[in-house]
C-alpha positions in Angstrom: 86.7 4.2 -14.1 85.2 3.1 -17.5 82.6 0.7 -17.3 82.0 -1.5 -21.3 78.6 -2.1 -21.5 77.7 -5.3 -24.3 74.0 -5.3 -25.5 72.8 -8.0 -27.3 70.1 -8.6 -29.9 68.1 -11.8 -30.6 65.8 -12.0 -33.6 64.1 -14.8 -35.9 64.5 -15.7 -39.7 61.4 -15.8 -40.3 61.5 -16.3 -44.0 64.1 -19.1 -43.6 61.7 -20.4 -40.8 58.3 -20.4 -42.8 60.6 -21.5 -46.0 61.9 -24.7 -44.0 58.5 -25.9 -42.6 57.3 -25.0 -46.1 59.8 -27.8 -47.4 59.2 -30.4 -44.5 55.5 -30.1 -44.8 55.5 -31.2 -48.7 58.0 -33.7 -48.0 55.6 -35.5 -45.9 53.5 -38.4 -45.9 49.6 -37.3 -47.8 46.9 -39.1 -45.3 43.5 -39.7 -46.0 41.3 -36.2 -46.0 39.6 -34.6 -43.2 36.4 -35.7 -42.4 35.8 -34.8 -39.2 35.5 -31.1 -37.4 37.2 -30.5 -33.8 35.1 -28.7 -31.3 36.7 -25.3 -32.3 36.1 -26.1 -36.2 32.9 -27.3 -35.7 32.3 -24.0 -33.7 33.5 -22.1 -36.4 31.4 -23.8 -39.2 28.4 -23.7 -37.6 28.6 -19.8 -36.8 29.4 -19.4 -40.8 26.3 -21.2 -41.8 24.2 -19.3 -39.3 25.6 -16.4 -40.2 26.6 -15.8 -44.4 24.1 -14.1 -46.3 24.4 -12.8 -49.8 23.5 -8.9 -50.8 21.4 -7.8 -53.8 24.3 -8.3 -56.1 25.0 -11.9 -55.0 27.9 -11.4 -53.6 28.8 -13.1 -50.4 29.0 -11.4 -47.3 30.4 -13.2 -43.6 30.7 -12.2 -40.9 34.1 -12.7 -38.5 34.2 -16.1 -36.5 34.7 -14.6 -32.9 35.2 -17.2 -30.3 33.0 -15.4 -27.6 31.9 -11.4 -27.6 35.0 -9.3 -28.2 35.4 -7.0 -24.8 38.6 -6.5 -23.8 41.0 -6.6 -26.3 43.0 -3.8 -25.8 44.8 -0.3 -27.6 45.8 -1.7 -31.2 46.6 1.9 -32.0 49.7 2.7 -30.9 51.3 -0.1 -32.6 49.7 0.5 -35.9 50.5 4.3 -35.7 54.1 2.7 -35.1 54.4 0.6 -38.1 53.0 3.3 -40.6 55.7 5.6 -39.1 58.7 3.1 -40.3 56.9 2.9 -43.9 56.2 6.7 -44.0 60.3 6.4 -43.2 61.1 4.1 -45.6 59.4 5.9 -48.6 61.5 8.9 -48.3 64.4 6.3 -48.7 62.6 4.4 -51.9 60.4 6.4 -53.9 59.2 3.3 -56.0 58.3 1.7 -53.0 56.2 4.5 -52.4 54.6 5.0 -55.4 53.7 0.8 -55.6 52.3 1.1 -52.1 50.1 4.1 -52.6 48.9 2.9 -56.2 48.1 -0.5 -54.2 45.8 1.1 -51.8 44.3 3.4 -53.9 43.1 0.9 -56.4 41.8 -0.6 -52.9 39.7 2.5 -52.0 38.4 2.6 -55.4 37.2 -0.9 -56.0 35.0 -0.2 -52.7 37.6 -2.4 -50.8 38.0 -0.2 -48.4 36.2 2.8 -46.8 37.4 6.0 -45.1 35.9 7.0 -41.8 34.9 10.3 -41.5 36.6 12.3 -38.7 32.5 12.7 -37.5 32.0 9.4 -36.6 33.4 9.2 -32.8 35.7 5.6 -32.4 33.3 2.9 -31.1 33.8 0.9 -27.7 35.4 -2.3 -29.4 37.8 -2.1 -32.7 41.3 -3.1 -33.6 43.8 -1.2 -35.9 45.5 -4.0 -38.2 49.3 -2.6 -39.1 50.0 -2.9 -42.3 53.4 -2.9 -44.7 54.4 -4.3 -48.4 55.8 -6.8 -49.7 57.8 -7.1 -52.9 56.8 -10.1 -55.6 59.2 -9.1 -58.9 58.3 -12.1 -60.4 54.3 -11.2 -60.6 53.2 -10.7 -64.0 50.7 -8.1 -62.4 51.0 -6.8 -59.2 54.7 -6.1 -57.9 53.4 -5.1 -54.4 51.0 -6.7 -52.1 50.3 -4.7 -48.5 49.7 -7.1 -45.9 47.9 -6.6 -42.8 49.1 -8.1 -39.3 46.1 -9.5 -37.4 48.5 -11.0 -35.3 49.9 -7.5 -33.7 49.7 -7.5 -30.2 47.5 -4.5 -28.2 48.6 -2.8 -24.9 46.3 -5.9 -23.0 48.9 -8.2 -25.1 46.3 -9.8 -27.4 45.6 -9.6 -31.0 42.5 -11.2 -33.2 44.1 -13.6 -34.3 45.8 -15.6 -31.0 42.5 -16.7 -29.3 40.0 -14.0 -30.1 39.1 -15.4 -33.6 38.1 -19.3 -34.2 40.7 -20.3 -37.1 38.4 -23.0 -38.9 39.2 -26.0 -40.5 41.9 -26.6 -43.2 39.3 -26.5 -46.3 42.0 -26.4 -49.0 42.9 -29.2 -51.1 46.3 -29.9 -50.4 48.7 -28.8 -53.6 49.7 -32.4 -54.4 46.3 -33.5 -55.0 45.1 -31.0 -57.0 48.3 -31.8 -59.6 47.3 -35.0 -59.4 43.4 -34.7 -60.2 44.6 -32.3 -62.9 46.5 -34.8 -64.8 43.6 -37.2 -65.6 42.4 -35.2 -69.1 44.2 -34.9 -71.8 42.9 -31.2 -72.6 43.2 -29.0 -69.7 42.7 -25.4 -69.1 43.6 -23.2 -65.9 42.4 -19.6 -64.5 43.4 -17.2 -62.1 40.3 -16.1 -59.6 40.5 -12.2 -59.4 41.3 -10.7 -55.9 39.3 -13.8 -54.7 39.4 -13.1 -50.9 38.6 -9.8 -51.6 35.2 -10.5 -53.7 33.9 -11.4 -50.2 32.4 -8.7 -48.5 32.4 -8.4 -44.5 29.1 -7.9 -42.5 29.4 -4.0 -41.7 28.9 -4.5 -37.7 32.2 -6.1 -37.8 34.3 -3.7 -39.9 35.7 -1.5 -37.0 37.7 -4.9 -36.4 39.6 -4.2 -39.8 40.5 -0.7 -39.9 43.6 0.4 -40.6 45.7 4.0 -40.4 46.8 5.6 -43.8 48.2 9.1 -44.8 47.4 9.3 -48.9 50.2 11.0 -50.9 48.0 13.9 -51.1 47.9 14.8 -47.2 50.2 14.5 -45.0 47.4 13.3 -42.2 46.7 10.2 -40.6 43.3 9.0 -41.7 41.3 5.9 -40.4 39.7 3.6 -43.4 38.0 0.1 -42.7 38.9 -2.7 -45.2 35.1 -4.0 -46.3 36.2 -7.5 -47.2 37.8 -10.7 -46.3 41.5 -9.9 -45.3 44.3 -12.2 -45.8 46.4 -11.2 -42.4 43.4 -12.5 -40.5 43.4 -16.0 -39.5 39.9 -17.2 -40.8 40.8 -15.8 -43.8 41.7 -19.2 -45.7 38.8 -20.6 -44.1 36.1 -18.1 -44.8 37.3 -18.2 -48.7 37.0 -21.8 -49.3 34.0 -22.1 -46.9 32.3 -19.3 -49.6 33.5 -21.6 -52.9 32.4 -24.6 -51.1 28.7 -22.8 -50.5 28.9 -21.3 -53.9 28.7 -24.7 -55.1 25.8 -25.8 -53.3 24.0 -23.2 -54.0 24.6 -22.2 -57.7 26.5 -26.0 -58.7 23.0 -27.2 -59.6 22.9 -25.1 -63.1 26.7 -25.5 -63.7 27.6 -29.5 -62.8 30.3 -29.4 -64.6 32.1 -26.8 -62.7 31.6 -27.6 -59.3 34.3 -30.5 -59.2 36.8 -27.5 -60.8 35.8 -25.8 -57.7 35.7 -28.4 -54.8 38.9 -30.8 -56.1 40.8 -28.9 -58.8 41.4 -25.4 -56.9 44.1 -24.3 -54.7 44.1 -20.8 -53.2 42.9 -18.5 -56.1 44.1 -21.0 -59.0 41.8 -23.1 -61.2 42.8 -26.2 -63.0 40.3 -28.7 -65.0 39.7 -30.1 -68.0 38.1 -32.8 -69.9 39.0 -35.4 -73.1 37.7 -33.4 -75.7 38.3 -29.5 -76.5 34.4 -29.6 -76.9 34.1 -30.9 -73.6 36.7 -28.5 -72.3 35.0 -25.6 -73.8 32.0 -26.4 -71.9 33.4 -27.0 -68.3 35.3 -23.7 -69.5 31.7 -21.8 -69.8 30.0 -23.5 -66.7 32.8 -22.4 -64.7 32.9 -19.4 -65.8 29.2 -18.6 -65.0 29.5 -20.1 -62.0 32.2 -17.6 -60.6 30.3 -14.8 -61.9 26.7 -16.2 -60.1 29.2 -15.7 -56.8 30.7 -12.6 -57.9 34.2 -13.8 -58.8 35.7 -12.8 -62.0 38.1 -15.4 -63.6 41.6 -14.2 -65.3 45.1 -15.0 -66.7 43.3 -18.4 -68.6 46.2 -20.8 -70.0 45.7 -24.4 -71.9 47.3 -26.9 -73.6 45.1 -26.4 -76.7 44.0 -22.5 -78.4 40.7 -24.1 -79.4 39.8 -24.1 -75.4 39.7 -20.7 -75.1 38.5 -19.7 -78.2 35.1 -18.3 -76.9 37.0 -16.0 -74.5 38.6 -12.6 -74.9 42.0 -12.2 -75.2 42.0 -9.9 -72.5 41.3 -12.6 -70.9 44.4 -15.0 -71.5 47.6 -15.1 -69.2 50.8 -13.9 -70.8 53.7 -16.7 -70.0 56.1 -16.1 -66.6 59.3 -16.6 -69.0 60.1 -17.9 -72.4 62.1 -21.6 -73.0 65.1 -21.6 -75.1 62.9 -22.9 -77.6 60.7 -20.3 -78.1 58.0 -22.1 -75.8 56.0 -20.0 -73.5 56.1 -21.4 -69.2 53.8 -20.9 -66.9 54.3 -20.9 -63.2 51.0 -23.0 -62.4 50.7 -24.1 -58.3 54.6 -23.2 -57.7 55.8 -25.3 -60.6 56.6 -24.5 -63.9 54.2 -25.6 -67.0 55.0 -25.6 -70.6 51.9 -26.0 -71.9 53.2 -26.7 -75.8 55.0 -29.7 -74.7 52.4 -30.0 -72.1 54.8 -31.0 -69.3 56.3 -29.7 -66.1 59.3 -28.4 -66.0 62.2 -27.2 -63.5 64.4 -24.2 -63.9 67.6 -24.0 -62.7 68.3 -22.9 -59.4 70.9 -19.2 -59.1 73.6 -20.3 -56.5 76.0 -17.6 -58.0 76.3 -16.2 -54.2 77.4 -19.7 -52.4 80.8 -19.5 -52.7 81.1 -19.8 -49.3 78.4 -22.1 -47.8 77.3 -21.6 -44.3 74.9 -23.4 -42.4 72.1 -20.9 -43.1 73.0 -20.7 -46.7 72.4 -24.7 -47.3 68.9 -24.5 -45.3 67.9 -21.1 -47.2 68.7 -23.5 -50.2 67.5 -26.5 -49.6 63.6 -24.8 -48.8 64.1 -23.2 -52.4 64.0 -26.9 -54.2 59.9 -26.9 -54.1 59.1 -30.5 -55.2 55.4 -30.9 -53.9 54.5 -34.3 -55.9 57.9 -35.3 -55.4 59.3 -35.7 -59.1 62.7 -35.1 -57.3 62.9 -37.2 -54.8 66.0 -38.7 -55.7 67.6 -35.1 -54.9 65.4 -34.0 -52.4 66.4 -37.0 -50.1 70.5 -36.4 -50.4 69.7 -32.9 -49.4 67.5 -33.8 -46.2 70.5 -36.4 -45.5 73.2 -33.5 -45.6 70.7 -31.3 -44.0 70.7 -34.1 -41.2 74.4 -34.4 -41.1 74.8 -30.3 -41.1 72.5 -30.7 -37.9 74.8 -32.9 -36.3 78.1 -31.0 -36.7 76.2 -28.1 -34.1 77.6 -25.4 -36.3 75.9 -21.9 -35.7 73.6 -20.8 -38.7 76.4 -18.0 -39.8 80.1 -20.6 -39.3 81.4 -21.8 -42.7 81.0 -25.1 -43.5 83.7 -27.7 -42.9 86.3 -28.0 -46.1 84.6 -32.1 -46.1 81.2 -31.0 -45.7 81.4 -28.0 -48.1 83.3 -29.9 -51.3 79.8 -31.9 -50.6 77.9 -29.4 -50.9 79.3 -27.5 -53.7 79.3 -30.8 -55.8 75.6 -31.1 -54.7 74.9 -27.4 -56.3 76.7 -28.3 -59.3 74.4 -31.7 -60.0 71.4 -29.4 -58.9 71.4 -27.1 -62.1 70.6 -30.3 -64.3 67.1 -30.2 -62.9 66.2 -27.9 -65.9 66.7 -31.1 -67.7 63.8 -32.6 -66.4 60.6 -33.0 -68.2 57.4 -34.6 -66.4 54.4 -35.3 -69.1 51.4 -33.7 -67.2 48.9 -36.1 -68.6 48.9 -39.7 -67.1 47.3 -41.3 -70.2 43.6 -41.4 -68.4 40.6 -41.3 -70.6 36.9 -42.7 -70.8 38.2 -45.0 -73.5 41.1 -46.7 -71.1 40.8 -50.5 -71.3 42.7 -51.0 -67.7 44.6 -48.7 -65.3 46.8 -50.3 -62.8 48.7 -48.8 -59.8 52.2 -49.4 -58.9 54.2 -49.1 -56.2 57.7 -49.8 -55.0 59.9 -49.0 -51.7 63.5 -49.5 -50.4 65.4 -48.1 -47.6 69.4 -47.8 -46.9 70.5 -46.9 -43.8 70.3 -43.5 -44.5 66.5 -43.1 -45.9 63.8 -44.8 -46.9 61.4 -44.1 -50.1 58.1 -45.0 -51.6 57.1 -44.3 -55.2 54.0 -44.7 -57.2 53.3 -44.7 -60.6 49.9 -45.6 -62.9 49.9 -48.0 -65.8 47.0 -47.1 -68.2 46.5 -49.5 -70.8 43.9 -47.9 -73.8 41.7 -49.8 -76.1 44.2 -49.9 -79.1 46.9 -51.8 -76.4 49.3 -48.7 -75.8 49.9 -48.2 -72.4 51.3 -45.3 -70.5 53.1 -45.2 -67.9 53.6 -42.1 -65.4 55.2 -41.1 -62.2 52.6 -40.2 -59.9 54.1 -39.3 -56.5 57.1 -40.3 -54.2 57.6 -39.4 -51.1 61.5 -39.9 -48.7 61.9 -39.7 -45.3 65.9 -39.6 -43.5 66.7 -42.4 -41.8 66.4 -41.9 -37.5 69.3 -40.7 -35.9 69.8 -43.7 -33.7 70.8 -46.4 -35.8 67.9 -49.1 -36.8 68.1 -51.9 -38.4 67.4 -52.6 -42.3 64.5 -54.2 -42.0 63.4 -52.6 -39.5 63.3 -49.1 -42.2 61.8 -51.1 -44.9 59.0 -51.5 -42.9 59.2 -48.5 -42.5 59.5 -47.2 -46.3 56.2 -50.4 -46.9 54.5 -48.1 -44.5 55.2 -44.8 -46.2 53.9 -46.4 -49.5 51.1 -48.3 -48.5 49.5 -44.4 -46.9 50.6 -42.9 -50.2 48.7 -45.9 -52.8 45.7 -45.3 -50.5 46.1 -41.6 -51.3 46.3 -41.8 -55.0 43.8 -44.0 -55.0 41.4 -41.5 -52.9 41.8 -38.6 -55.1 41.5 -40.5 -58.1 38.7 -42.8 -57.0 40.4 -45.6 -58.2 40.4 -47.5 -55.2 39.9 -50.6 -57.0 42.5 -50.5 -59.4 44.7 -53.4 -59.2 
């Protein structure tokens, strides 16, 4: 007698997944900053400032944040060895694949980034093998392939570094939305790219057997064990170290550059820096502070755009970023903090979104994209919202992510996509009018709610000494009305709420708290 067998396999979207909370994480309401540590931050702090030092050539070395002394975590090995197999596999399927990873990890070894271990040296009592694979960015204007090491892998004890043997530190970074913001107060403005920045950060040697990894160069076919001797993104202190280093770079080298260290500590996000002042003189200047003070940490600025040549005339053309795309008009776009910039018109702008392959929707197809509309100020809100209402709706209906939408629910839809692709015909100005020579600057805010969603907007009034005033949309911010039915005024109390947090907030980061 024949006996059917059914096996079954579970797995997890996780770009859909990290895309979604991506989109719901913007969407919400900004709060006041962070002043206080936890236990576990504070923890984590206070080891970094007993613990940083800098070397002859100033550069910054840290050591890793371990929550207590690092004895039993386990065979990470095998499961490294494991994941270079299925690369080694895939490169004999994709020979460009191959030659981006092994040009990636070469430049690596040859920048000093990483070290081989010679076969010699016999493997200490406590290490962990961080797996590594690529991933693919075709829209980089420089490198097409990043290898990203898992910190997270599991060992044969089922732990890892970064799930409870490293402290993760406090959120340092100044949230995307704020930065825009702060950039849009002058008038001529300037922005860099910070070179490799995680990897100008050198780790304290005694802790480099914790970041070795398993590679077999084109040029032998055998395994070989290298340590990476920096700061490496697939850890989790990894953000925090980084911005804990700018932050300390600016207390100790801001003093001889003052005009930088505000580029540093309110107008960076990640490895991106935005600043400016009201005069291209002035801008030149901030321009050559910051610049020196990157280089006193050992941090070498690149890809420079702004909205005016005579800002960047002092620096080499080498120097200068070469635009993401070219406008219909000739004009040059930048892809600055997720957005687009045109810095001739000196606006933001939005491209139109490809939905060539939604011909027939399905529930994971509307999520996949709905996260793709990346609004972080919220300039769209008006779109944003009637997504996050069918995204409710879709919720309700408790189709599975791959079951075609409804013929109701998709007509919707489709007519949603259609009215999407006029987004490339919205310009925001990226100055707000603010100067030193502004007469009065007033905030102004507004909120409403339907039974379906609630909304708060904000914009800034600045009236100038000659009487012009301008007026610009700061931020706005939705939220989808609960579930269970309330009552109207019940969710404009709601939406008063949501704008009241978000007028506070505007007013924090542009320390106008007194503005009318």
């Amino acid at each position: 007698m024949t006996q059917a067998i059914q096996s079954y396999q579970c797995s997890i979207d996780h770009d859909l997944h990290a895309a979604l909370q991506r989109f719901w994480v913007q969407e919400e309401a900004q709060l006041s900053a962070q002043t206080i540590f936890s236990i576990e931050e504070q923890k984590c702090e206070d080891h970094f400032c007993n613990s940083h030092s800098r070397n002859s050539s100033k550069r910054y070395v840290v050591r890793l944040p371990f929550q207590k002394s690092p004895k039993a975590i386990g065979d990470s090995r095998p499961a490294a060895s494991r994941m270079l197999s299925s690369m080694i596999r895939r490169f004999s399927c994709d020979h460009k694949l191959k030659c981006l990873y092994s040009d990636f990890l070469r430049e690596y070894e040859s920048l000093g980034h990483m070290t081989r271990v010679p076969e010699s040296i016999p493997e200490p009592q406590q290490f962990y093998y961080l797996p590594h694979h690529g991933v693919l960015k075709e829209s980089s204007s420089s490198t097409k392939l990043r290898v990203v090491f898992n910190g997270s892998c599991r060992t044969s004890s089922g732990c890892s570094l970064n799930e409870g043997d490293l402290h993760i530190g406090a959120k340092l970074q100044t949230d995307l939305s704020d930065v825009i913001l702060w950039w849009r107060q002058f008038s001529y403005v300037f922005s860099a790219d910070m070179e490799k920045m995680f990897r100008q950060i050198l780790v304290h040697p005694d802790d480099l057997r914790f970041q070795r990894i398993l590679w077999s160069p084109e040029s032998s076919q055998k395994t070989l064990i290298y340590q990476l001797a920096t700061v490496t993104y697939g850890l989790g202190p990894a953000p925090f170290l980084a911005n804990r280093v700018m932050k300390q770079l600016t207390k100790d080298e801001g003093h001889r550059f003052p005009l930088a260290t505000d580029v540093l500590l309110r107008g960076t996000y990640v490895d991106d820096c935005f600043g400016g002042a009201d005069s291209p003189q002035d801008a030149n200047e901030v321009i050559q502070q910051l610049d020196n003070l990157c280089k006193s940490g050992g941090f070498d600025l690149l890809k420079w755009t702004a909205n005016d040549s005579t800002i960047l005339a002092d620096l080499s053309i080498m120097r200068h970023a070469s635009s993401t795309s070219i406008f219909l008009d000739g004009s040059p776009l930048f892809r600055t903090l997720g957005i687009i910039w045109n810095p001739v018109s000196d606006a933001f702008v939005f491209l139109a979104i490809n939905t060539e392959n939604d011909t027939t929707p399905t529930k994971r197809k509307v999520l996949s994209r709905i996260a793709q509309v990346f609004d972080p100020v919220g300039w769209l809100a008006l779109i944003t919202v009637r997504a996050k209402i069918f995204m409710q709706e879709l919720w309700l209906t408790k189709l599975y992510w791959d079951d075609q939408l409804p013929e109701s629910l998709s007509q919707r839809w489709n007519q949603f996509l259609n009215q999407l692709q006029d987004i490339s015909h919205i310009s925001i100005p990226r100055w707000n009018g603010t100067s030193a020579n502004m007469l009065t600057l007033e905030i102004h805010g507004f909120s409403d709610a339907s039974r379906d969603a609630m909304a708060a907007v904000v914009y800034l009034r600045v009236l100038n000494k000659t009487n012009d005033a301008t007026i610009s949309l700061i931020t706005a911010k939705t939220k989808v009305a609960p579930i269970k039915k309330m009552t109207i005024p019940w969710l404009e109390l709601c939406a008063a709420t949501l704008l009241t947090k978000q007028v506070a907030h505007v007013g924090e980061v542009l320390n106008i708290s007194q503005a009318p």
